[in-house]
C-alpha positions as CSV (number, residue, x, y, z in Angstrom):
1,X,21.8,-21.2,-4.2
2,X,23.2,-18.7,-1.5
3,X,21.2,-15.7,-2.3
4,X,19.6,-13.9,1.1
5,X,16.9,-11.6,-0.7
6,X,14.9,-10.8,-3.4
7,X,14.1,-7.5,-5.6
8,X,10.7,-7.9,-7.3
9,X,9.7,-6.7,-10.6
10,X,6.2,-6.7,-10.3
11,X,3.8,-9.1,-8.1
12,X,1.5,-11.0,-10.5
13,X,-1.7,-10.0,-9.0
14,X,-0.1,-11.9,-5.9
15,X,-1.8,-10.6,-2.7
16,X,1.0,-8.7,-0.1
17,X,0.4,-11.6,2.5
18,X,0.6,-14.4,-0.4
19,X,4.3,-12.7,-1.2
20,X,4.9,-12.1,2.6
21,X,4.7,-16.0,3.3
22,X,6.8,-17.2,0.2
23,X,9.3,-15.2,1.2
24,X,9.4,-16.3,4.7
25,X,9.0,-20.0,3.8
26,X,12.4,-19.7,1.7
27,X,14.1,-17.5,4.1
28,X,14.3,-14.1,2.0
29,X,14.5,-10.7,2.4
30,X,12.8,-8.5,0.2
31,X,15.1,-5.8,-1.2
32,X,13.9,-3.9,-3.1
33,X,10.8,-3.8,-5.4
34,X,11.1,-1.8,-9.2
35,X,7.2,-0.2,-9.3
36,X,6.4,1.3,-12.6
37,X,6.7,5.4,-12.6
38,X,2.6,5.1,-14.0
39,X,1.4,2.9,-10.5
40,X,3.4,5.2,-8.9
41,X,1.8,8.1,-9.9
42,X,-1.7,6.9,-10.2
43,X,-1.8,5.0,-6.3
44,X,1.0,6.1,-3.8
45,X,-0.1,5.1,-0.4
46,X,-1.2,1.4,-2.4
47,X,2.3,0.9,-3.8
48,X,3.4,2.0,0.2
49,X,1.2,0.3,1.8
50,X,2.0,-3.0,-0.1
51,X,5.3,-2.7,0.7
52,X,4.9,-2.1,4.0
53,X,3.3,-5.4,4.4
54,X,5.8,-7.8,3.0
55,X,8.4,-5.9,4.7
56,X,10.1,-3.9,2.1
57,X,12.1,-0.8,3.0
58,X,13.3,0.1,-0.9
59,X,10.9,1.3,-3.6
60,X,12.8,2.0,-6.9
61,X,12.0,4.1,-10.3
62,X,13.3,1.7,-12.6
63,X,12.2,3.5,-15.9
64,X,11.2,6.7,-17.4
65,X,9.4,6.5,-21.1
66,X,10.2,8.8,-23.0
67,X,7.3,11.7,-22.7
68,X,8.7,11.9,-18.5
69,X,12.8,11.2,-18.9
70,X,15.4,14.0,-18.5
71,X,15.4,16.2,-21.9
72,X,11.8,15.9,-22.5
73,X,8.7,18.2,-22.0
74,X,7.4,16.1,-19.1
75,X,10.4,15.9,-16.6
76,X,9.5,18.5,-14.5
77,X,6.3,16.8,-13.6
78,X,8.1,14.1,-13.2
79,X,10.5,15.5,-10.7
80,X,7.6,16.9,-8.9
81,X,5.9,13.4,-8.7
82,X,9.4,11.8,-7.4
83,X,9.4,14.7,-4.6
84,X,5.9,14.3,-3.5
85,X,6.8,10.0,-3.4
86,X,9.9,10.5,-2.0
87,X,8.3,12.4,0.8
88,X,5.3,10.0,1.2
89,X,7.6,7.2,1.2
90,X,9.6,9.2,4.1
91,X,6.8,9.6,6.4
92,X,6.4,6.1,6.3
93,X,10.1,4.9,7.4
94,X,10.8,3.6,2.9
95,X,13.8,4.8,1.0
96,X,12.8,6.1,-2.7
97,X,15.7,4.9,-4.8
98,X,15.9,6.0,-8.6
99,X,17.3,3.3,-11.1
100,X,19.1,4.1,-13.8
101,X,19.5,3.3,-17.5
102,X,21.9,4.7,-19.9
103,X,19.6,7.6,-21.4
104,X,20.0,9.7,-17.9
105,X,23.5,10.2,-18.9
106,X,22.9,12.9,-21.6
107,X,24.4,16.3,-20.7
108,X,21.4,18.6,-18.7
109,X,22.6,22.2,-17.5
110,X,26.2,21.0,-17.9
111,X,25.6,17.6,-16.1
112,X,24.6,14.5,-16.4
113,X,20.8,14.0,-16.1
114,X,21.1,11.7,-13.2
115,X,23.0,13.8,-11.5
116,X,20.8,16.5,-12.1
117,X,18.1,14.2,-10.5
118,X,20.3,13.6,-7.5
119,X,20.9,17.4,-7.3
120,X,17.5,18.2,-7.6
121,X,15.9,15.9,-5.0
122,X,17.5,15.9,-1.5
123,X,19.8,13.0,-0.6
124,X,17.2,12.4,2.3
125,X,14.4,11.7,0.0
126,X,15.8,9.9,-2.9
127,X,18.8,7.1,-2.9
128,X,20.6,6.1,-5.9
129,X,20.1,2.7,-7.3
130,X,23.0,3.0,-9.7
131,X,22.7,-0.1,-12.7
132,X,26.9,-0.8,-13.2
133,X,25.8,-2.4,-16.8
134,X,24.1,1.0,-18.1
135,X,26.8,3.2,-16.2
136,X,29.9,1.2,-18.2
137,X,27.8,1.2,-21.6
138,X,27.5,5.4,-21.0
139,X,31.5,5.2,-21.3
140,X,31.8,6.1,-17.0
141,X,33.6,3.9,-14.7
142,X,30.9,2.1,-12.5
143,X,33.8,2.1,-9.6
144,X,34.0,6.0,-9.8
145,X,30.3,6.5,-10.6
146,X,29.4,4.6,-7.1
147,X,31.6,6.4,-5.1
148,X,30.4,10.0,-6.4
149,X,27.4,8.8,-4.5
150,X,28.6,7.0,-1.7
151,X,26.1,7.3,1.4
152,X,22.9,7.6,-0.9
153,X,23.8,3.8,-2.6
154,X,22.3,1.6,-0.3
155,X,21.6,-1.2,-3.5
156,X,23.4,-1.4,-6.3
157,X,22.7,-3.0,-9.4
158,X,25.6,-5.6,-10.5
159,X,24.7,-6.6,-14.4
160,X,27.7,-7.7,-16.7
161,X,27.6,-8.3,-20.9
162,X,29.7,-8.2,-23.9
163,X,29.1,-6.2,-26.7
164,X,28.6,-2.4,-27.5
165,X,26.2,0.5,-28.6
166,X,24.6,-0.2,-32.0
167,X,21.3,1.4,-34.0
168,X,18.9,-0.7,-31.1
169,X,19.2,0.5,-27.3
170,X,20.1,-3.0,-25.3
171,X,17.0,-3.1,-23.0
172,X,14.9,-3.1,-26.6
173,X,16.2,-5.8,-27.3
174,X,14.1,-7.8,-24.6
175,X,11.4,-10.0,-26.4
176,X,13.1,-10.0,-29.9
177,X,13.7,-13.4,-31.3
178,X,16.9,-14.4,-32.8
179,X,16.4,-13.5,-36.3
180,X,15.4,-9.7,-35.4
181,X,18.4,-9.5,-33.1
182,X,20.9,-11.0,-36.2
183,X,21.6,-8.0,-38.2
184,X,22.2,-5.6,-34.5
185,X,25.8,-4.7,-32.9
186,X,26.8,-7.9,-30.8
187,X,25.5,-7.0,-27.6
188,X,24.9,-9.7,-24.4
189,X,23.8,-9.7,-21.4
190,X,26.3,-12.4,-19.1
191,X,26.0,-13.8,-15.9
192,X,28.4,-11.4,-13.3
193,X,31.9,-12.1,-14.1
194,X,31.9,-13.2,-17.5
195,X,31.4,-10.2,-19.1
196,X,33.7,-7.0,-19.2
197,X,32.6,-5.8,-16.1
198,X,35.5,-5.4,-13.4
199,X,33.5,-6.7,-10.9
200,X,35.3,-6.8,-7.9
201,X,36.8,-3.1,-8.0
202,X,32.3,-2.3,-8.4
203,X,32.3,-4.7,-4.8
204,X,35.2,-2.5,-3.2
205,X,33.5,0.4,-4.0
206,X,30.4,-0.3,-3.3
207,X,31.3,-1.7,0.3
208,X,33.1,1.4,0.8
209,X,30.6,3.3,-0.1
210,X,27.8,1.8,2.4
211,X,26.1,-0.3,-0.2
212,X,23.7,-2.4,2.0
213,X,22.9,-5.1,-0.7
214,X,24.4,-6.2,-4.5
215,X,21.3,-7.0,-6.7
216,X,22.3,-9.4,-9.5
217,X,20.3,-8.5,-12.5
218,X,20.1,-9.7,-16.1
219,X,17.9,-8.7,-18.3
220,X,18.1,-11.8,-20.7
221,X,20.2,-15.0,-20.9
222,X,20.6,-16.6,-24.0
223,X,23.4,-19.7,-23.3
224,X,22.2,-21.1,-20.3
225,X,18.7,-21.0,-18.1
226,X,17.9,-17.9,-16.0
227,X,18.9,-19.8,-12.7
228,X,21.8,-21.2,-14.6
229,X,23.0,-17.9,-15.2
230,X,21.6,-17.0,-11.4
231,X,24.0,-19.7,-9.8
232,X,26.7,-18.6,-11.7
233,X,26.7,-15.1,-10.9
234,X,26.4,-16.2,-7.1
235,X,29.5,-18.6,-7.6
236,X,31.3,-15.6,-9.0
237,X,30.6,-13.0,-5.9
238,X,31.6,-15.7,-3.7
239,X,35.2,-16.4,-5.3
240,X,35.3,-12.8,-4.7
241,X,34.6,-13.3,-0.9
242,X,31.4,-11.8,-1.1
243,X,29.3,-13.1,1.9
């Protein structure tokens, strides 16, 4: 299809040398891996070690509920938890990146909350991970947003949709049926490129930046099959010279 890695979003109870050997029988990198803030905190040298095995250098945050994000009583536990990772993961030659959802870009001590995280935690322990779809949904250029943080962007998250902010958060969304979805704000999730995304000033920026790898996410697809949507996202990065 032309894609050279994989991130994972969970294993499967998949064993690290079962995933190690599918990925070298299709000829894949492993990325990145999204762990669960909860795993993280209850087993940090498992969730290294694991990735360690199959070979994978990035270990992202990719959610905080809502009793550990930014605003809430439990954040500064949390920030202590991504130091102590961040550290561990270090010592053990992984990147902790943090991935990012809309939510992080309420204001906190005159910032935005993911920039306050990025403040907070030094550039040598924690990357950014920066999701374009949730950036552009916050009302900041993705383009802009990248290069604020270029040097600590080593993956970026490309995700395109049409559609705007309604009563229900996009990302809750995920697992509805059609009916419960009928009465929301249009809001879809699109293969890369056919959404309102301007993708190829988010390439340019990321490249100039030092992004090492574009991850093409999307959440759901609803007029076509996930690798349908998959091969058309690829198609789209390589009209745009993407290689």
């Amino acid at each position: 299809m032309g894609y050279d890695g994989v991130e994972f979003a969970g294993f499967y109870d998949y064993s690290a040398s079962q995933i190690k050997a599918m990925l070298d029988e299709h000829g894949l990198v492993a990325i990145s891996s999204h762990v669960p803030f909860v795993q993280i905190e209850a087993d940090m040298f498992g969730v290294i070690a694991y990735h360690q095995a199959i070979g994978c250098k990035h270990i992202a945050i990719p959610y905080l509920d809502e009793a550990t994000r930014p605003g809430s009583a439990g954040f500064a536990k949390t920030l202590a938890t991504i130091h102590t990772f961040a550290r561990l993961m270090k010592e053990a030659g992984l990147t902790l990146l943090y991935h990012n959802h809309d939510f992080e870009f309420i204001t906190l001590s005159d910032q935005y909350a993911l920039d306050f995280i990025y403040d907070a935690v030094p550039a040598d322990l924690l990357k950014s991970e920066i999701d374009v779809c949730w950036v552009k949904f916050s009302g900041v250029d993705p383009a802009d947003y990248i290069r604020k943080y270029a040097g600590r962007c080593p993956v970026v998250h490309l995700k395109d949709y049409i559609g705007e902010k309604g009563d229900v958060l996009p990302y809750a969304l995920i697992g509805l049926d059609e009916n419960e979805k009928k009465d929301l704000k249009c809001f879809e999730f699109k293969p890369v490129g056919y959404g309102c995304q301007d993708i190829e000033s988010i390439l340019i920026a990321g490249i100039e930046s030092g992004a090492e790898w574009f991850v093409v996410e999307q959440d759901m697809s609803t007029d076509c099959t996930p690798l349908e949507a998959a091969k058309k996202s690829i198609d789209t990065l390589i009209k745009l010279g993407l290689k």
